[in-house]
C-alpha positions, 0 to 999 in steps of 0.5 A, spaced: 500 500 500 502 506 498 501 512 503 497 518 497 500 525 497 495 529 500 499 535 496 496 532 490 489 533 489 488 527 483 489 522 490 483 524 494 477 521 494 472 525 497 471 534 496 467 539 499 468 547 498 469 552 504 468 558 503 473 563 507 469 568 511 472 575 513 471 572 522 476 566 519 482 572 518 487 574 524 490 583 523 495 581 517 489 579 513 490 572 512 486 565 514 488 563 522 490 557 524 484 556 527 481 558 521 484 553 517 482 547 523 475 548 522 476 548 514 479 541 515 474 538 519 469 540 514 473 535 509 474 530 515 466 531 516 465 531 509 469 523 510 466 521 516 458 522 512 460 519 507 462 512 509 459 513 518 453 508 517 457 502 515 462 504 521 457 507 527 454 501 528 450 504 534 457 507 536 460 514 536 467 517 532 471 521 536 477 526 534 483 521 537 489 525 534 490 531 529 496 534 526 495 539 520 501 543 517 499 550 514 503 550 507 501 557 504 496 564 506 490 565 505 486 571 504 479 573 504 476 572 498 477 565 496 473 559 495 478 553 499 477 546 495 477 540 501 478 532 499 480 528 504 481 520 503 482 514 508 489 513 509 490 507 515 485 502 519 487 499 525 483 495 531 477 501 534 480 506 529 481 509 522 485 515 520 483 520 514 488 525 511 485 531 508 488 537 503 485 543 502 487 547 496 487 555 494 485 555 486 491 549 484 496 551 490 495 546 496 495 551 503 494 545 508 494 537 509 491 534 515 492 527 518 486 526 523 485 520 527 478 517 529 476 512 534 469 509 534 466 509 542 462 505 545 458 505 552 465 502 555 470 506 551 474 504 544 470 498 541 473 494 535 471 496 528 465 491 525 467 486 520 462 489 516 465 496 517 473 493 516 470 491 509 467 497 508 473 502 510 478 497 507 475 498 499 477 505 501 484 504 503 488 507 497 492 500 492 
């Protein structure tokens, strides 16, 4: 299996657009970090409810772990381009990356870690859920 380039748009599988709000700028003019956090997470989520209802299983999904490397500024206006895709599968969880891009110039990847959780805690992924997750990993 080969780890997909998150910088390049042609290996992600799932997309949205975000539009940047003037409130996502900090003083110089240019998209803050936080910002950019909740712009990957509308990819992420945009992931999540493609393939949730053959992972919940009754469970919930948590955020484990996230990891984003900021690449380039963004300024209002701009329409953010957001694909995301699965990149690894363990046990209870599953781990999405994401890039966001600005026209054609990639501002930002993400790698986000989620747990499935049940009652008492992290619960092992369903065998229908695993087949289903791993069509999703890349060859």
């Amino acid at each position: 299996m080969t780890t997909p380039d998150l910088h390049d748009p042609d290996g992600l599988t799932r997309w949205v657009t975000s539009p940047v709000r003037i409130s996502d700028t900090d003083l110089v003019g240019h998209v803050n970090n936080v910002a950019m956090a909740a712009h990957v997470e509308a990819g992420r989520v945009a992931y999540i409810s493609h393939v949730s209802s053959q992972v919940r299983d009754g469970g919930g999904l948590v955020l484990r772990r996230l990891e984003i490397d900021f690449l380039g500024e963004v300024f209002y206006p701009a329409e953010l381009r957001i694909g995301s895709r699965l990149l690894g599968l363990g046990r209870t969880s599953f781990t999405v990356g994401t890039g966001v891009f600005d026209g054609g110039r990639c501002v930002a990847t993400a790698t986000g870690v989620l747990v499935l959780v049940g009652e008492d805690g992290p619960a092992p992924l369903s065998p229908a859920a695993r087949t289903a997750l791993e069509a999703e990993l890349p060859d």
